[in-house]
C-alpha positions in Angstrom: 45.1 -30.9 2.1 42.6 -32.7 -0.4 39.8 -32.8 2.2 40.6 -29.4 3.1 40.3 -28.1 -0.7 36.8 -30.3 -1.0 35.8 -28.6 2.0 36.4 -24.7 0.1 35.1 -25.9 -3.0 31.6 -27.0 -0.9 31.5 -23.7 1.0 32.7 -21.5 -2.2 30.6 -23.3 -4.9 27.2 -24.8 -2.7 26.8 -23.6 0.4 27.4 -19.8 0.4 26.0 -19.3 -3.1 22.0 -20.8 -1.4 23.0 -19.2 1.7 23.1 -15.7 -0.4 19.9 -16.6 -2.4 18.4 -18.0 0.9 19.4 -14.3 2.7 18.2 -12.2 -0.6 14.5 -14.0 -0.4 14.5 -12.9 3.2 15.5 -9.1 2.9 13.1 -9.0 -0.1 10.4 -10.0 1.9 11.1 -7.3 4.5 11.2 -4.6 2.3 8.2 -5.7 0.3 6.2 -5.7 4.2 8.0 -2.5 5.0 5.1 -0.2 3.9 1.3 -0.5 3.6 2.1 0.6 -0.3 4.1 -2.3 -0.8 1.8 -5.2 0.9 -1.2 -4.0 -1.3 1.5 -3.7 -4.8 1.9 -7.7 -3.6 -1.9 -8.5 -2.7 -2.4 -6.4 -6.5 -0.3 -9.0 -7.9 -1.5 -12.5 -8.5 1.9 -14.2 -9.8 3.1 -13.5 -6.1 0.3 -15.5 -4.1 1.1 -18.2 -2.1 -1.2 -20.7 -4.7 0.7 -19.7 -7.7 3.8 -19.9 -6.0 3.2 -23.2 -4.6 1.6 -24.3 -8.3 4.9 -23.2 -10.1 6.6 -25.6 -7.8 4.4 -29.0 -9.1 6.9 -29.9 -11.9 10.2 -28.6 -10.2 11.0 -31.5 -9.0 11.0 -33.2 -11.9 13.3 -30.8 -13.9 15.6 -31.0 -11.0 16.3 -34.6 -11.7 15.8 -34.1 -15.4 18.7 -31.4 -14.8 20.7 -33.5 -12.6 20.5 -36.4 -14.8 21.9 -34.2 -18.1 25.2 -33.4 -15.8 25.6 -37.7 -15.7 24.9 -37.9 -19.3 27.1 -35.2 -21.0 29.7 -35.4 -17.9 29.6 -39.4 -17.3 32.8 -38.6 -15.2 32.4 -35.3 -13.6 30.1 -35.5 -10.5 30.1 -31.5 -10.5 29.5 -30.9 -13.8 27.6 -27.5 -14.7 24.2 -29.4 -15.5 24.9 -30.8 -11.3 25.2 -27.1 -10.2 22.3 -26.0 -12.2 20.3 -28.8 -10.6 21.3 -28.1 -6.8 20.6 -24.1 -7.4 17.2 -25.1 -9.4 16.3 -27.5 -6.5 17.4 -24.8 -3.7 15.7 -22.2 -5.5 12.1 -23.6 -5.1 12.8 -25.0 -1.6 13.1 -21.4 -0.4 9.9 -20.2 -2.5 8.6 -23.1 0.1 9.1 -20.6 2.8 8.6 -17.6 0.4 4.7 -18.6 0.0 4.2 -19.3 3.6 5.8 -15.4 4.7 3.2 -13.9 2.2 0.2 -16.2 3.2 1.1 -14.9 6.6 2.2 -11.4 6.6 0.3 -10.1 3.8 -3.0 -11.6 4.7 -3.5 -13.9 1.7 -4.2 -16.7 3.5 -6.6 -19.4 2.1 -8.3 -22.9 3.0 -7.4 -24.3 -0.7 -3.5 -23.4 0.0 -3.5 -25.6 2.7 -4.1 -28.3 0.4 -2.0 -27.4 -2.3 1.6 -25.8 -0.5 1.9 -29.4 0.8 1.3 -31.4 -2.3 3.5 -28.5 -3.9 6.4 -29.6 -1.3 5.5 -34.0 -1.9 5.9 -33.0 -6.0 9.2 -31.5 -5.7 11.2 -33.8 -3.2 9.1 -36.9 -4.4 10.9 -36.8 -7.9 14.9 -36.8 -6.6 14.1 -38.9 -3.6 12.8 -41.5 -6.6 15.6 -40.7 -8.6 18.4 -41.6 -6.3 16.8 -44.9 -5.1 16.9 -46.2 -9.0 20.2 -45.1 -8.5 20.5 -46.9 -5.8 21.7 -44.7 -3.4 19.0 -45.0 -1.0 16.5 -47.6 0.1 13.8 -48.2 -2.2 12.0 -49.7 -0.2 12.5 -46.9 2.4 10.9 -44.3 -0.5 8.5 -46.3 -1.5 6.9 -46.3 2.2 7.8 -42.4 2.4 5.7 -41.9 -0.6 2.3 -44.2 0.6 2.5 -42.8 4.3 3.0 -39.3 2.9 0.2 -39.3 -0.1 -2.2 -41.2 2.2 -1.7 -37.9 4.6 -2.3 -35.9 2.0 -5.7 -36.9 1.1 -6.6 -37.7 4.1 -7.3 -34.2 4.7 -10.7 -34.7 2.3 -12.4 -37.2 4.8 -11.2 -36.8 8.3 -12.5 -33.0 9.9 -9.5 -32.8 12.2 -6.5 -32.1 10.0 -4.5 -32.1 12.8 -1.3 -30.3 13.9 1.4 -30.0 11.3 4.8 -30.3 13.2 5.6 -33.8 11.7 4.6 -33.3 8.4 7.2 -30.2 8.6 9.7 -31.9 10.4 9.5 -34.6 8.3 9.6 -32.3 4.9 12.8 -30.7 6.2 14.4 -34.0 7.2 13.5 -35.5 3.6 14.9 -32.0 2.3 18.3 -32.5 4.1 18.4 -36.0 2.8 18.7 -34.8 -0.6 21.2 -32.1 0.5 23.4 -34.9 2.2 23.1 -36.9 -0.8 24.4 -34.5 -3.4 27.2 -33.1 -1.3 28.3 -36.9 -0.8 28.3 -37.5 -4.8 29.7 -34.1 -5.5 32.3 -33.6 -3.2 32.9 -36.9 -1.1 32.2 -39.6 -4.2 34.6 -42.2 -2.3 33.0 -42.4 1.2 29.9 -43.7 2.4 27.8 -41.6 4.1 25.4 -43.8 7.0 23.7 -40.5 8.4 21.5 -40.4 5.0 19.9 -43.5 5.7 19.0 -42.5 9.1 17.8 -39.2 7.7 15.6 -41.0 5.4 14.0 -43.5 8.2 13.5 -40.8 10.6 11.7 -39.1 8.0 10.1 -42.0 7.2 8.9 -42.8 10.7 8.1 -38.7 11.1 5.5 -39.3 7.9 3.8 -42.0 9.7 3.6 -40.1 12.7 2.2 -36.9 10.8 -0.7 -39.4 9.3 -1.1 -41.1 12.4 -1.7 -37.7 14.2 -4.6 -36.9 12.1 -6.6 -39.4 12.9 -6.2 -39.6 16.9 -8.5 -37.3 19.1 -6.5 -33.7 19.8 -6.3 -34.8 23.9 -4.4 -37.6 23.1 -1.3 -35.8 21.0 0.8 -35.0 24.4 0.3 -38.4 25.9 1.4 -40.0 22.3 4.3 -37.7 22.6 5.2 -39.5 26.7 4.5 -42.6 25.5 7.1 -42.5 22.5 9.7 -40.9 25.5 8.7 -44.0 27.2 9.4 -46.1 24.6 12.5 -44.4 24.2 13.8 -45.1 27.9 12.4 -48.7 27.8 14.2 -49.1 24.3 17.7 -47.5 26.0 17.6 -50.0 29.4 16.9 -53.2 27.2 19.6 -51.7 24.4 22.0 -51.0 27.2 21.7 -54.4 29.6 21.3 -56.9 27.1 22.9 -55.6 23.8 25.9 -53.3 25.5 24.8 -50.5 23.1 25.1 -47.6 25.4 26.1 -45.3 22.5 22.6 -45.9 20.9 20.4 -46.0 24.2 22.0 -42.4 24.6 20.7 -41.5 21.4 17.5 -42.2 22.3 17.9 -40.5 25.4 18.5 -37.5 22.9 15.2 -38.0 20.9 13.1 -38.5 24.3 14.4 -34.6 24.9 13.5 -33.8 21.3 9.2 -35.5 22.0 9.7 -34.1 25.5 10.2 -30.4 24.4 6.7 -30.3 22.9 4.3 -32.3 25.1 3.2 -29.9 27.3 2.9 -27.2 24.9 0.7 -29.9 22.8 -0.9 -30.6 25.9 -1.8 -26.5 26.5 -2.9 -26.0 22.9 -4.7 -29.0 22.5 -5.9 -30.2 25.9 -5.0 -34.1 27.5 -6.3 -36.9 29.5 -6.9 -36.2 33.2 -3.1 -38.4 34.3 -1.3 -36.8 31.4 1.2 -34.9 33.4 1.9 -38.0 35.6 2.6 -39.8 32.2 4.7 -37.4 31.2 6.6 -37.7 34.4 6.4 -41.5 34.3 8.5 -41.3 30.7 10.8 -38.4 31.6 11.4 -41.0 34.7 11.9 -44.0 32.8 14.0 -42.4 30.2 15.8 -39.4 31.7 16.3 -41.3 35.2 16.6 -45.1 34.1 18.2 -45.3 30.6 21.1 -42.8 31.8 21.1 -45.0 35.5 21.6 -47.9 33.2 24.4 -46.4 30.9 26.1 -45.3 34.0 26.3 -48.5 35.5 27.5 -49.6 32.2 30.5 -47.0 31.6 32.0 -48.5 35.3 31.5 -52.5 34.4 35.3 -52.1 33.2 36.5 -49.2 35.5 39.5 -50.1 37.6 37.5 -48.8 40.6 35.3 -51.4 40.2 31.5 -52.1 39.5 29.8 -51.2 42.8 30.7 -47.3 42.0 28.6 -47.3 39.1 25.7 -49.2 40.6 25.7 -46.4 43.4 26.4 -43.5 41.0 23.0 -44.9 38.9 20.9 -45.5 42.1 21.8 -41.6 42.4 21.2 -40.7 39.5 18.2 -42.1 39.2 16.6 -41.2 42.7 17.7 -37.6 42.3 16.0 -37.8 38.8 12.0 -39.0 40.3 12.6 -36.7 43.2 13.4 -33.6 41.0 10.2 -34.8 38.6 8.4 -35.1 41.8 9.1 -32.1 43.6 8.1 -30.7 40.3 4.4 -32.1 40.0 4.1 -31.1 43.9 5.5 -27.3 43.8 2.7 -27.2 40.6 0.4 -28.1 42.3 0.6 -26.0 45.7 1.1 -23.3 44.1 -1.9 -24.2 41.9 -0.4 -23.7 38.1 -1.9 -25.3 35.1 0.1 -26.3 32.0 3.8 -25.7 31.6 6.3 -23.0 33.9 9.4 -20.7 32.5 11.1 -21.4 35.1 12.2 -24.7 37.1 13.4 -25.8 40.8 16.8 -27.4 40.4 18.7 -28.3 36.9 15.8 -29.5 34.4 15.8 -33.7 34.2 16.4 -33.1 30.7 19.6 -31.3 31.0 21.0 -33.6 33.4 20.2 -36.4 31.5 22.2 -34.7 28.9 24.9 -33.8 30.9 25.2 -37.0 33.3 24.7 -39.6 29.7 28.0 -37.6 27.9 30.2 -37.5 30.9 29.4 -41.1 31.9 30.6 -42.4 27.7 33.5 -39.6 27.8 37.1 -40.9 27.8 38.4 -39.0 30.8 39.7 -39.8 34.6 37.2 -41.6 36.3 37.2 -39.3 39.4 36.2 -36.2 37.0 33.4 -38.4 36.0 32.6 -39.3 39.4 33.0 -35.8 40.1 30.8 -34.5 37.6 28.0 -37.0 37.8 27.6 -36.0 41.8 27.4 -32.4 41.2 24.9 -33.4 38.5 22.6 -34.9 40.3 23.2 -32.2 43.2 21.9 -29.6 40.7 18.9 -31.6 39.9 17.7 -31.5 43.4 18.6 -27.4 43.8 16.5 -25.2 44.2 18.4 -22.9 41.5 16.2 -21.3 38.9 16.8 -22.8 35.8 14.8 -21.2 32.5 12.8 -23.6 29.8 14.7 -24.2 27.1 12.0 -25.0 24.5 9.7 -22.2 26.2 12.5 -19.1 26.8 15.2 -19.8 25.0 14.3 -21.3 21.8 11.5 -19.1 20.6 14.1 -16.0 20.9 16.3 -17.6 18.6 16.0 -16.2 15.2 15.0 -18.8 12.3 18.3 -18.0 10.3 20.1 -18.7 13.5 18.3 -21.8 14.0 18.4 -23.3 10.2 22.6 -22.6 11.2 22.5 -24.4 14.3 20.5 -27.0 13.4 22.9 -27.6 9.7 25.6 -27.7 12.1 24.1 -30.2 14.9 24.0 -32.6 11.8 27.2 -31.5 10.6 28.7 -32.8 13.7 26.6 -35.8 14.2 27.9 -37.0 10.8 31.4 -36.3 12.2 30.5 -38.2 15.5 29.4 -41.4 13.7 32.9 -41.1 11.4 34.8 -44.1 12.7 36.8 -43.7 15.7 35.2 -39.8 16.1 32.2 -41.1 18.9 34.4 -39.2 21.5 33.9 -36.1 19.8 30.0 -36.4 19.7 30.2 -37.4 23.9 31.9 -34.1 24.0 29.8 -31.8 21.6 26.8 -33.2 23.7 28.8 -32.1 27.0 29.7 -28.7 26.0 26.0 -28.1 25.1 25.0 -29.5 28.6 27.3 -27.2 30.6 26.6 -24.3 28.3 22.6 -24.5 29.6 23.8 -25.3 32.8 25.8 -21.8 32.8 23.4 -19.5 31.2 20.2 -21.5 31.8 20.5 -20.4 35.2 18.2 -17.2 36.1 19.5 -15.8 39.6 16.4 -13.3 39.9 13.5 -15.7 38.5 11.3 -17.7 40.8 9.8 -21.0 39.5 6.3 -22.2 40.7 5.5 -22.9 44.7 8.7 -21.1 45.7 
């Protein structure tokens, strides 16, 4: 009943009161676009360009903290005091004007080479501050901040001597990550003071290693942004074998698995916009191979070491897996080819490798009769080597999904990842991952679309 009523109280009192401001910026915004007369009232107007708004946003993040600091001074033992409301809504408020700016730079044509400078720094001076703030408190890794902030300042100005300023989906993916940080944090001190929460330190790392990875991209030729992208999905599959064989971490080495989909979603288009090496698309296949084929091979073999049918099942369950896996990549490359197609394809041959990494990795940790899972990894691997239509989820899919929908989704995904890593919940993560799998395989299937060479 307690965690039930903490539960309301987030919803009633957080989340739905920044979902409604979040929805009100958005339907402003369309109306303001709605007309020719309205984009030129805005264009007329210089308090709503993107600069100011991003210039108004320099010292928010200090009068977040300074706000959030009042509620611990004048409500030493209330953790949502009014002064910790008025901080979250202040904070939320200027996160949106975040996207606010970047609609109106956009859609109303007021677009400049300065605010590419300054919408950035605007977003480091207002997460910066609380990020600070809660390591004195010693909530998170000072250390950990402490790197965020040289990595991410050094990115910043590196802008003003290197020409290529590179592409900018770290430095927003780690923003946003460094974002839900902070969110994760105050909901834990607000409404779940007695538990520890472990998903905000690997928030914080990831966005950590996601800085790094936005500087590092800025000073690499633009050919070479795909292959970095296969060679961290490499590194990912190598990372899961070793994890699995000689650590018996098959839990982690599938989480990997999951991050190698995440790099592998956006190395060919990296590889279309920006160009790559002459063997790029072998790479590629080389890491979707190593990871996709042999870290799930490897935690298949592992979820049968104990399995009252014995060990020799799961050694021939991951040979399958595996050799159904660098056929289906090879059949791939070779129906490109023939049918002479350059870049990426809508549709594949045969269940993605992705997806059946996906698919085969969750059934093989589920809790469930061993001849389902035998079951279920066969037809698997089966579907790999189809020749049934399958659509690109990052390419088709994904791009038709409205940003709201998204932001949900993705609030949720972590939601449930922090309810996976709960002791004695793991199960329920195996399962979420499942469900996911088998809803793709269902509707990712296209009975009247043809992929390449067919």
């Amino acid at each position: 009943m307690i965690i039930s009523e903490t539960i309301d109280n987030l919803l009633i009192l957080s989340v739905i009161p920044v979902g409604l401001l979040f929805l009100a910026e958005r339907i402003l915004m369309l109306y303001l676009a709605g007309t020719p007369k309205r984009v030129e009232w805005v264009r007329s107007k210089k308090w709503l360009h993107p600069n100011f708004i991003s210039r108004c946003r320099y010292p928010s993040g200090v009068i977040a903290v300074i706000l959030y600091h009042l509620g611990s001074i004048f409500s030493p033992d209330n953790p949502v005091s009014f002064w910790h409301y008025l901080a979250i809504f202040w904070f939320a408020f200027w996160s949106i004007t975040d996207i606010t700016d970047g609609t109106i730079a956009r859609q109303f044509d007021l677009h400049t080479e300065e605010g590419e400078s300054i919408d950035p720094l605007s977003d480091k001076l207002l997460i910066l501050p609380p990020l600070l703030y809660f390591a004195y408190l010693d909530v998170i890794p000072l250390k950990a901040v402490i790197l965020f902030i040289i990595i991410d300042f050094f990115g910043q100005f590196s802008r003003y001597f290197i020409k290529n300023k590179a592409a900018n989906l770290f430095g927003k993916a780690k923003t946003f990550l460094a974002v839900i940080t902070l969110i994760l944090i105050s909901v834990q001190r607000m409404y779940f003071p007695e538990s520890t929460w472990d998903l905000i330190q690997v928030t914080l790392i990831t966005a950590v290693f996601l800085a790094f990875f936005s500087m590092f991209f800025k000073v690499v030729p633009n050919y070479w942004y795909a292959n970095i992208l296969s060679i961290l999905n490499f590194i990912c599959g190598l990372a899961g074998i070793i994890l699995v064989l000689f650590y018996h971490r098959p839990g982690i080495a599938f989480a990997l698995v999951f991050l190698g989909q995440f790099l592998d979603m956006f190395d060919g288009r990296a590889a279309e916009r920006w160009g790559s090496t002459p063997k790029g698309e072998l790479l590629d296949d080389i890491a979707d191979g190593t990871n996709f084929g042999g870290s799930i091979a490897t935690i298949i073999y592992f979820a049968f070491t104990k399995s009252p049918l014995g060990v020799a099942v799961g050694i021939v369950l991951a040979v399958m897996h595996m050799t159904t896996t660098g056929f289906r990549l090879y059949r791939f490359l070779k129906n490109k080819k023939e049918a002479g197609v350059e870049g990426g394809v809508n549709v594949f041959s045969g269940l993605p490798a992705p997806a059946g990494a996906l698919l085969a990795g969750s059934v093989a940790l589920m809790d469930i009769n061993e001849y389902f899972k035998i079951a279920c990894l066969i037809f698997t691997s089966l579907l790999m080597i189809s020749k049934l239509p399958y659509i690109h989820f990052a390419r088709v899919i994904l791009p038709n999904i409205p940003k709201l929908v998204k932001v949900f989704l993705l609030v949720m995904i972590l939601f449930a990842v922090w309810l996976g890593f709960r002791p004695g919940n793991i199960q329920f993560l195996y399962w979420m991952f499942f469900i996911s799998a088998i809803l793709y395989v269902i509707f990712g299937y296209q009975r009247k679309q043809k992929s390449p060479g067919e």
